[in-house]
FITOR-376212 format. One record per residue: residue number from 1; residue in three letters; x negated, y negated, z of N, C-alpha, C, CB in turn. Coordinates in nm, 3 decimals, padded with zeros to 5 digits, always signed. Each point is the difference from the previous one (the first is absolute). Glycine has a CB too. Layout:
// residues N
banu resi:NUM resn:Ala n.xx:X n.yy:Y n.zz:Z ca.xx:X ca.yy:Y ca.zz:Z c.xx:X c.yy:Y c.zz:Z cb.xx:X cb.yy:Y cb.zz:Z
...
// end
This chain:
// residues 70
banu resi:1 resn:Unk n.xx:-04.382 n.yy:-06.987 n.zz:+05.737 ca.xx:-00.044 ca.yy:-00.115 ca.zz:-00.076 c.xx:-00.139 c.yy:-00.040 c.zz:+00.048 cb.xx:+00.239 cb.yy:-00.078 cb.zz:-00.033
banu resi:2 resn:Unk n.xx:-00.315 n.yy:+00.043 n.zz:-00.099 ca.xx:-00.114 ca.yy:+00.000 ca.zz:+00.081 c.xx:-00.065 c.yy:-00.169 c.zz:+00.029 cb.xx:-00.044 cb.yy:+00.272 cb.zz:-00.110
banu resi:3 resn:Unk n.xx:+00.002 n.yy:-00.321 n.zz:+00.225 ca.xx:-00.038 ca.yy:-00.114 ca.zz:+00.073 c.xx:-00.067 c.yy:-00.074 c.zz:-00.065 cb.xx:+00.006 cb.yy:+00.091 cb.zz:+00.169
banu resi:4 resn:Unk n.xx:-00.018 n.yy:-00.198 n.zz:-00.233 ca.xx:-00.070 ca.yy:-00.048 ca.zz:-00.077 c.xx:-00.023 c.yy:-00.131 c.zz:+00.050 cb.xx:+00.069 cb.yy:+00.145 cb.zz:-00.167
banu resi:5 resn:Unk n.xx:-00.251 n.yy:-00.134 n.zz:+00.175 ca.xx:-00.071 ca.yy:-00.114 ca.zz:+00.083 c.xx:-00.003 c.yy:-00.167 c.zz:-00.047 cb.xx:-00.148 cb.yy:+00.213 cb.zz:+00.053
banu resi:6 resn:Unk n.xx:+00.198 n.yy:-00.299 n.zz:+00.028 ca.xx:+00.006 ca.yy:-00.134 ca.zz:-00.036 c.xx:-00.120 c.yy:-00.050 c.zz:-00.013 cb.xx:+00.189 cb.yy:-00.025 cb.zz:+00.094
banu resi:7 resn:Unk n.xx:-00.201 n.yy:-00.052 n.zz:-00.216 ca.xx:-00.075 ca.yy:-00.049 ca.zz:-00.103 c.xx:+00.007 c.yy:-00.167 c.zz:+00.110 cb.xx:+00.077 cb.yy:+00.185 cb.zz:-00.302
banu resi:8 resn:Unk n.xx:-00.182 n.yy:-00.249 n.zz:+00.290 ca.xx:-00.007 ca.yy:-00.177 ca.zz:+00.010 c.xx:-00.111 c.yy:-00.046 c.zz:-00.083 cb.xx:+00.079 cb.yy:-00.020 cb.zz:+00.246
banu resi:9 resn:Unk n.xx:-00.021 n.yy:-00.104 n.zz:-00.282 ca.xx:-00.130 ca.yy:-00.047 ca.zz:-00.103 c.xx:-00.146 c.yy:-00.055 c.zz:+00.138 cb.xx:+00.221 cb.yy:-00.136 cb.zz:-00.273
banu resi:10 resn:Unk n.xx:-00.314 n.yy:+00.151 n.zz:+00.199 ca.xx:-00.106 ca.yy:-00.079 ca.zz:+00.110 c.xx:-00.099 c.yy:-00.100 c.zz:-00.074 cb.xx:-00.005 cb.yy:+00.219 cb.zz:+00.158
banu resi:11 resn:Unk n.xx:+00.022 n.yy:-00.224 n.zz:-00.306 ca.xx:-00.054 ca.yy:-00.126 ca.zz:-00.086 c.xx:-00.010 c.yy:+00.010 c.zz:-00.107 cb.xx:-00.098 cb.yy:-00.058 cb.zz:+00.126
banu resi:12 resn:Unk n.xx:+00.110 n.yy:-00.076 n.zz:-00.182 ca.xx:+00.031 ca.yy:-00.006 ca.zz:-00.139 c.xx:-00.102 c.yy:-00.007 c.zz:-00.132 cb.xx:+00.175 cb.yy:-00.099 cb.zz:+00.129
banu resi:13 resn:Unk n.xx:-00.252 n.yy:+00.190 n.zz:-00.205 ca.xx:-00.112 ca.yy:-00.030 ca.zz:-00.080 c.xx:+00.009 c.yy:-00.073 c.zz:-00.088 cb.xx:-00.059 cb.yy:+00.157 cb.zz:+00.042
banu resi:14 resn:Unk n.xx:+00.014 n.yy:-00.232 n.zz:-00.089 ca.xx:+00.012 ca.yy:-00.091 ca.zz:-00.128 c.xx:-00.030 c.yy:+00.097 c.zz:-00.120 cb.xx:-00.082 cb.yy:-00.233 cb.zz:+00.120
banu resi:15 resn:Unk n.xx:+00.032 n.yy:+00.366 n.zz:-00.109 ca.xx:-00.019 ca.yy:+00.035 ca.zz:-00.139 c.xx:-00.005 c.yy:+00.139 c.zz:+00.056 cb.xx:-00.126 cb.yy:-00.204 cb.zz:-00.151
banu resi:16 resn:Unk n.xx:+00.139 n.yy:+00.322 n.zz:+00.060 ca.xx:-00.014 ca.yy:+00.128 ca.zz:-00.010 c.xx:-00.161 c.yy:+00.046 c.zz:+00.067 cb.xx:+00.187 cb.yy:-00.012 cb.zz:-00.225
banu resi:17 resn:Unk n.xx:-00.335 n.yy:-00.075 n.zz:+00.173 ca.xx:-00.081 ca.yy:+00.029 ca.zz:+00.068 c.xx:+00.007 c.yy:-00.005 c.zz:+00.145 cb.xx:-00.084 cb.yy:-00.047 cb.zz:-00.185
banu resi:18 resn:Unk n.xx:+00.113 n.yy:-00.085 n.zz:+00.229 ca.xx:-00.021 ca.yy:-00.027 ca.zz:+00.142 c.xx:+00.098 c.yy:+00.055 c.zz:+00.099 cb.xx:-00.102 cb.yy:-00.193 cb.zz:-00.082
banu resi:19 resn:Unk n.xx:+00.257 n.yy:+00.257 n.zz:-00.008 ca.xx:+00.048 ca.yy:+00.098 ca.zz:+00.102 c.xx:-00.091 c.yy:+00.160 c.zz:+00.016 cb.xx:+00.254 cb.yy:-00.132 cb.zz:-00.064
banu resi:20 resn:Unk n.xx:-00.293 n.yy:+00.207 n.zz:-00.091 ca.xx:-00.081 ca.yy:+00.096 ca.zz:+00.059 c.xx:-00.141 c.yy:-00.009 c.zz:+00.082 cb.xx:+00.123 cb.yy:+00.078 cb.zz:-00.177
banu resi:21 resn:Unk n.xx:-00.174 n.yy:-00.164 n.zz:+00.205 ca.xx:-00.123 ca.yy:-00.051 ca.zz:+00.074 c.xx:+00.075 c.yy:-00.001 c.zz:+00.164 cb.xx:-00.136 cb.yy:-00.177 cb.zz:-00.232
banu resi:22 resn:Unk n.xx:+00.246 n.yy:+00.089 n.zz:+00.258 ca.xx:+00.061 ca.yy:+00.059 ca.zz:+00.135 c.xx:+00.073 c.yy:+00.111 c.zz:+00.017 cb.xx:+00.003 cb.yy:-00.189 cb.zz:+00.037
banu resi:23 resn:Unk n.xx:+00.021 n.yy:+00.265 n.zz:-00.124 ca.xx:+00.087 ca.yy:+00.116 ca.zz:-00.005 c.xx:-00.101 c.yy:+00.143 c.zz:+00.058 cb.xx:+00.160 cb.yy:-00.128 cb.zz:-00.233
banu resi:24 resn:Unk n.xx:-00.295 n.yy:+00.098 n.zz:+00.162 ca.xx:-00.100 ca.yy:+00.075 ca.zz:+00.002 c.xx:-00.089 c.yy:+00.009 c.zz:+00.186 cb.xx:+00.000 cb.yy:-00.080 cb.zz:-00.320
banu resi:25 resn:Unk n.xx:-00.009 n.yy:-00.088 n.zz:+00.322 ca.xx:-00.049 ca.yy:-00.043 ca.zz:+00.160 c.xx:+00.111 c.yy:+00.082 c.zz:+00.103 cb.xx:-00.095 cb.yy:-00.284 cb.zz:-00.072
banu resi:26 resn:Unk n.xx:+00.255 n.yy:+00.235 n.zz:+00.057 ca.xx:+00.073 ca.yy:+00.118 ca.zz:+00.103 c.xx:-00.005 c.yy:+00.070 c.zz:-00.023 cb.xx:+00.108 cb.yy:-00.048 cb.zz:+00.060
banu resi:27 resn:Unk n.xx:-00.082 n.yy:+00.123 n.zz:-00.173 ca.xx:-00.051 ca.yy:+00.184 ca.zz:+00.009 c.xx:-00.125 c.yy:+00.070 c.zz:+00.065 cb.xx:+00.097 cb.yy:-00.016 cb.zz:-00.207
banu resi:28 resn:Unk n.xx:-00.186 n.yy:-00.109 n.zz:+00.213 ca.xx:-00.129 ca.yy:+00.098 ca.zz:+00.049 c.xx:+00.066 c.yy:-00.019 c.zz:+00.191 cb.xx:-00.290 cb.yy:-00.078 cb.zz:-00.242
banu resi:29 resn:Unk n.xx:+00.316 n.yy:+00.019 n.zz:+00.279 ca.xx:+00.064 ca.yy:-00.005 ca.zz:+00.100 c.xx:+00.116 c.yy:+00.114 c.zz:+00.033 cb.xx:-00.075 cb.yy:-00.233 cb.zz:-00.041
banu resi:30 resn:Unk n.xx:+00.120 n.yy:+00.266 n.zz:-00.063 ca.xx:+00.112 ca.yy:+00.120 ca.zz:+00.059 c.xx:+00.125 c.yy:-00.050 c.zz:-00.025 cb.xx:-00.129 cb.yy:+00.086 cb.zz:+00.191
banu resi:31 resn:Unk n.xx:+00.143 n.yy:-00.244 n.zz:-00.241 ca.xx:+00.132 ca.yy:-00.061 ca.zz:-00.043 c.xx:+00.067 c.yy:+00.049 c.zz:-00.119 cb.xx:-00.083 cb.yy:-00.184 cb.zz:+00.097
banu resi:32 resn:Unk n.xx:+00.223 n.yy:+00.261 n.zz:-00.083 ca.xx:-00.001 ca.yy:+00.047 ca.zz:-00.158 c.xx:+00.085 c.yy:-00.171 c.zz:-00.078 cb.xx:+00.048 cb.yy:+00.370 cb.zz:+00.054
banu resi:33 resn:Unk n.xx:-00.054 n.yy:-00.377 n.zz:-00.150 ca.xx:+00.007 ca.yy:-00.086 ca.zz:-00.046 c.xx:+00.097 c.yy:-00.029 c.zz:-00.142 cb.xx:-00.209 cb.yy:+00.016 cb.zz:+00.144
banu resi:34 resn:Unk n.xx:+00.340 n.yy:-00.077 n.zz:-00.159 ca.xx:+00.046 ca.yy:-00.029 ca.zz:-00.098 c.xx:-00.007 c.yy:-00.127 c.zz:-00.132 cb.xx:+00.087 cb.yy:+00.141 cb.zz:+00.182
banu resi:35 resn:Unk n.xx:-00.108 n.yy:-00.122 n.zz:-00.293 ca.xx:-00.029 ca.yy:-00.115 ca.zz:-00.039 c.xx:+00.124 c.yy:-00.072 c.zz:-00.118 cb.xx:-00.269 cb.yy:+00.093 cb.zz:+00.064
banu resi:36 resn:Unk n.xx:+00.325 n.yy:-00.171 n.zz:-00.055 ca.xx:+00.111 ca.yy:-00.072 ca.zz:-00.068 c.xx:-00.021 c.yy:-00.098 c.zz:-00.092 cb.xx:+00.094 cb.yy:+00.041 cb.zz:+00.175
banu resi:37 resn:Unk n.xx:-00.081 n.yy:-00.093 n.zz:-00.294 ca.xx:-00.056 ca.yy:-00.073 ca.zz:-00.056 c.xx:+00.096 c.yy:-00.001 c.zz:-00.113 cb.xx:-00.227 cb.yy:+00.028 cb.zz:+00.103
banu resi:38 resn:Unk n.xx:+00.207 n.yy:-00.223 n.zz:-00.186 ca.xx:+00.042 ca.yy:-00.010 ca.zz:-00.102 c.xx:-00.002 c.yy:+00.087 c.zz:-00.117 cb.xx:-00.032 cb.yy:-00.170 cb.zz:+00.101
banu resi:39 resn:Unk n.xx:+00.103 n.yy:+00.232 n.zz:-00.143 ca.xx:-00.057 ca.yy:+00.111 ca.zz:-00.121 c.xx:-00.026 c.yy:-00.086 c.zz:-00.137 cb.xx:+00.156 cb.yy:+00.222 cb.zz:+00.096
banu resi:40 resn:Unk n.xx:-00.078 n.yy:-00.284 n.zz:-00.115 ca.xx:-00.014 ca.yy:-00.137 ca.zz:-00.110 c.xx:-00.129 c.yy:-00.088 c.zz:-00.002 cb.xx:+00.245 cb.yy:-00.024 cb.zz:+00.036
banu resi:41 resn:Unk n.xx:-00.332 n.yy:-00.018 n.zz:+00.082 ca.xx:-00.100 ca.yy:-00.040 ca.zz:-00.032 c.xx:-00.098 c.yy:+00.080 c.zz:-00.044 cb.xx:+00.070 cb.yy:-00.140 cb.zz:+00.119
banu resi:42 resn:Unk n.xx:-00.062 n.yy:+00.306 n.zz:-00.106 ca.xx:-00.107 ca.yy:+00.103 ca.zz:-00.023 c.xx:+00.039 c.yy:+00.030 c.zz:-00.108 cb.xx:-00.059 cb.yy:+00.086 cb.zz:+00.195
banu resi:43 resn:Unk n.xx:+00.207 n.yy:-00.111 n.zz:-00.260 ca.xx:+00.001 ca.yy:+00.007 ca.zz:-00.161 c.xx:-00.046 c.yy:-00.095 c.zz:-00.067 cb.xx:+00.162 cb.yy:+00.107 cb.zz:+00.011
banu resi:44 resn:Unk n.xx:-00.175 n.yy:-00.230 n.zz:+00.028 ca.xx:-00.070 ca.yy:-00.095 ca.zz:-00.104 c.xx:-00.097 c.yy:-00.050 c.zz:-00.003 cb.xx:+00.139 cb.yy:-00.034 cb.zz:-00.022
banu resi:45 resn:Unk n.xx:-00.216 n.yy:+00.103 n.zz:+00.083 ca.xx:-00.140 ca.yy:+00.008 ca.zz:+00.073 c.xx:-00.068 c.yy:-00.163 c.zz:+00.084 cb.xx:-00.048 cb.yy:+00.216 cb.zz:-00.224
banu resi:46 resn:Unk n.xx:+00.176 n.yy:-00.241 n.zz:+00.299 ca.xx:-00.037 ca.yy:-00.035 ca.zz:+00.115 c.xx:-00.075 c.yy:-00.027 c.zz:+00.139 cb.xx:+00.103 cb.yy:+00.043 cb.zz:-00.139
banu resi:47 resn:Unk n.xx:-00.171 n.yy:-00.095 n.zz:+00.141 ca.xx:-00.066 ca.yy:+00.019 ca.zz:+00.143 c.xx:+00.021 c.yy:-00.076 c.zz:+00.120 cb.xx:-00.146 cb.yy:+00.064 cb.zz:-00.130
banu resi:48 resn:Unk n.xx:+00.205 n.yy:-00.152 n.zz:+00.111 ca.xx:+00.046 ca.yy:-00.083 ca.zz:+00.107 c.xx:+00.081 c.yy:-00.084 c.zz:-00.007 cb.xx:-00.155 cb.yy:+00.030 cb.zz:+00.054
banu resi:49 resn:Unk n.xx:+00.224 n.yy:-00.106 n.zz:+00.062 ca.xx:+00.126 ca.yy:-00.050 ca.zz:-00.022 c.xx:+00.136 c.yy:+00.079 c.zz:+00.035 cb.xx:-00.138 cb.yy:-00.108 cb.zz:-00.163
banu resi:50 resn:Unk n.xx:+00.228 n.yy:+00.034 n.zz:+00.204 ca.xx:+00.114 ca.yy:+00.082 ca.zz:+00.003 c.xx:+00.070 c.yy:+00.174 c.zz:-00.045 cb.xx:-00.019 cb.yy:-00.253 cb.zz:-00.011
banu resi:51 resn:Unk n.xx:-00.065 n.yy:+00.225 n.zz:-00.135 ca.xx:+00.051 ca.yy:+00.148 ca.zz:-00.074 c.xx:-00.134 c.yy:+00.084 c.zz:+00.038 cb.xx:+00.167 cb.yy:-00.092 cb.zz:-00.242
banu resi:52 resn:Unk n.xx:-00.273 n.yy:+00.095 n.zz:+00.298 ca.xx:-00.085 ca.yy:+00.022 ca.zz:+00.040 c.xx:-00.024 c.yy:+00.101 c.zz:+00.168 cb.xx:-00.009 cb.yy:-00.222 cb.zz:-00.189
banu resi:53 resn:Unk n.xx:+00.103 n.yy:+00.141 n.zz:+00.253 ca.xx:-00.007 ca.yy:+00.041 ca.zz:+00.117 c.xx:+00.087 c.yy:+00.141 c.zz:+00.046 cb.xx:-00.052 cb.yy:-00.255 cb.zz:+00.023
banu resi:54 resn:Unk n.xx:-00.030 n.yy:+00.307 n.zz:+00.103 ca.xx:+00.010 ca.yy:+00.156 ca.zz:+00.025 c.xx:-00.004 c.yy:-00.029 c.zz:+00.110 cb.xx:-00.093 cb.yy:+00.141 cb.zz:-00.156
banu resi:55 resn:Unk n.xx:+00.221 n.yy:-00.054 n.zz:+00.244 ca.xx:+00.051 ca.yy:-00.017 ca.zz:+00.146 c.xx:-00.108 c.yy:+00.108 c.zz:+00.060 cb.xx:+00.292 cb.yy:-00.066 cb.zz:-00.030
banu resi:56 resn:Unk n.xx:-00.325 n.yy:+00.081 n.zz:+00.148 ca.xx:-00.096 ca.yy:+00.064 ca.zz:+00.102 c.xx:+00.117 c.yy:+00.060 c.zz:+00.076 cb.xx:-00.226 cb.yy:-00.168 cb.zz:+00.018
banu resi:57 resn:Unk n.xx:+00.288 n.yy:+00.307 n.zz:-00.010 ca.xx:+00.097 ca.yy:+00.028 ca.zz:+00.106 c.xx:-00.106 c.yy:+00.141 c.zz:+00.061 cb.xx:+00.295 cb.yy:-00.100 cb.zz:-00.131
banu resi:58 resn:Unk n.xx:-00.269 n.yy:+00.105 n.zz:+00.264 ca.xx:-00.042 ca.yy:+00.125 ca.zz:+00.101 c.xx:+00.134 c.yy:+00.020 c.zz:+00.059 cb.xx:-00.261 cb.yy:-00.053 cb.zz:+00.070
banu resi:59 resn:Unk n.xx:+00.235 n.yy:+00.210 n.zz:+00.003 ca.xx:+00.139 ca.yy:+00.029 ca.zz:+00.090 c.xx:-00.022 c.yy:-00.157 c.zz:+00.097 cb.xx:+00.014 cb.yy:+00.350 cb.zz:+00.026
banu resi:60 resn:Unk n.xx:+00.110 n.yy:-00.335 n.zz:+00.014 ca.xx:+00.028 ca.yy:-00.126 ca.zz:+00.115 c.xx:-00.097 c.yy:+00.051 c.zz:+00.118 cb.xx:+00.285 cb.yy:-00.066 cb.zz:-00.054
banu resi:61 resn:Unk n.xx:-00.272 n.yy:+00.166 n.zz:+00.133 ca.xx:-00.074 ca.yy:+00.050 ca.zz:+00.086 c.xx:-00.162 c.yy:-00.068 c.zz:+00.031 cb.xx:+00.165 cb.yy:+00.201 cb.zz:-00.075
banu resi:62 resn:Unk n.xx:-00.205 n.yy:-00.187 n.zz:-00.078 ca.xx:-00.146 ca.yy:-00.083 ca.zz:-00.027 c.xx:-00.042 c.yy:-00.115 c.zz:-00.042 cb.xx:-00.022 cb.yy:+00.159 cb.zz:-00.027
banu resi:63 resn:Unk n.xx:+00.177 n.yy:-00.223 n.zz:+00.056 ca.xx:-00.004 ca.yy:-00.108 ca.zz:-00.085 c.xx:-00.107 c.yy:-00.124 c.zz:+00.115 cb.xx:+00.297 cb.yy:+00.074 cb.zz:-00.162
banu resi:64 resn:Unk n.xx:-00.280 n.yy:-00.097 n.zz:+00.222 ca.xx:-00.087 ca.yy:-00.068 ca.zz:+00.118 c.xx:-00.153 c.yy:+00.037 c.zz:-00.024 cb.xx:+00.203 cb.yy:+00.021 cb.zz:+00.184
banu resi:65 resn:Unk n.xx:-00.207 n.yy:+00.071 n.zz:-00.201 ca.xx:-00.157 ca.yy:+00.053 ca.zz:-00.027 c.xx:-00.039 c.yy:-00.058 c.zz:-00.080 cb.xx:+00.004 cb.yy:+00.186 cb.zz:+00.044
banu resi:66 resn:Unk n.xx:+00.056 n.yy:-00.140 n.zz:-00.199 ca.xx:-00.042 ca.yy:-00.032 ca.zz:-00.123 c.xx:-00.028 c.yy:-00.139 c.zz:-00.020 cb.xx:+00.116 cb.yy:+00.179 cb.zz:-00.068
banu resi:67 resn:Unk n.xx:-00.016 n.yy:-00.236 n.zz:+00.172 ca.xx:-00.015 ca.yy:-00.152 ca.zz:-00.013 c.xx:-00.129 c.yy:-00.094 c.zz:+00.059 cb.xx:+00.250 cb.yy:+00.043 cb.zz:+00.008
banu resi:68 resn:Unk n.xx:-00.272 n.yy:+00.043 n.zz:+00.070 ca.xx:-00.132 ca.yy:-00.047 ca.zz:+00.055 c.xx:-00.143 c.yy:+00.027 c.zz:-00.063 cb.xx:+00.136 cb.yy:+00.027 cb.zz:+00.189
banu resi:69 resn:Unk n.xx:-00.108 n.yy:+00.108 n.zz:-00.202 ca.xx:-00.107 ca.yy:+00.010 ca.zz:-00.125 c.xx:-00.027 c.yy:-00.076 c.zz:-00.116 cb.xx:+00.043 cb.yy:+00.177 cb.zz:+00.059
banu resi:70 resn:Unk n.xx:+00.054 n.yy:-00.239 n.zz:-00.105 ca.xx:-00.037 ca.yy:-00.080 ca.zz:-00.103 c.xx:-00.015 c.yy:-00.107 c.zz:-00.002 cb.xx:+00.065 cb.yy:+00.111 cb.zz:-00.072
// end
């Protein structure tokens, strides 16, 4: 079975831009990076607000890092 690395959130974007803008900053760092988000606010063309928002998760391992970085 194969090991599968724990995910933690490390912040919350208010919109689809401003999670790929930190998504982009940890990657150049070496953070790989997951991104979670309302799918409903990106269908109704949303940008902010509740239906808007997109979770920031890294492995846990980096999660301390990532957090500082941002």
């Amino acid at each position: 079975m194969k090991n599968e690395t724990q995910l933690k959130a490390v912040y919350q974007a208010m919109n689809k831009f401003e999670a790929e803008t930190i998504r982009i900053f940890l990657e150049s760092f070496e953070i790989p990076v997951e991104l979670i988000g309302e799918s409903a606010g990106t269908a109704y063309g949303l940008g902010g607000g509740p239906l808007g928002e997109v979770s920031i998760y890294v492995p846990a391992d980096r999660a301390e890092e990532a957090v500082s970085l941002i």
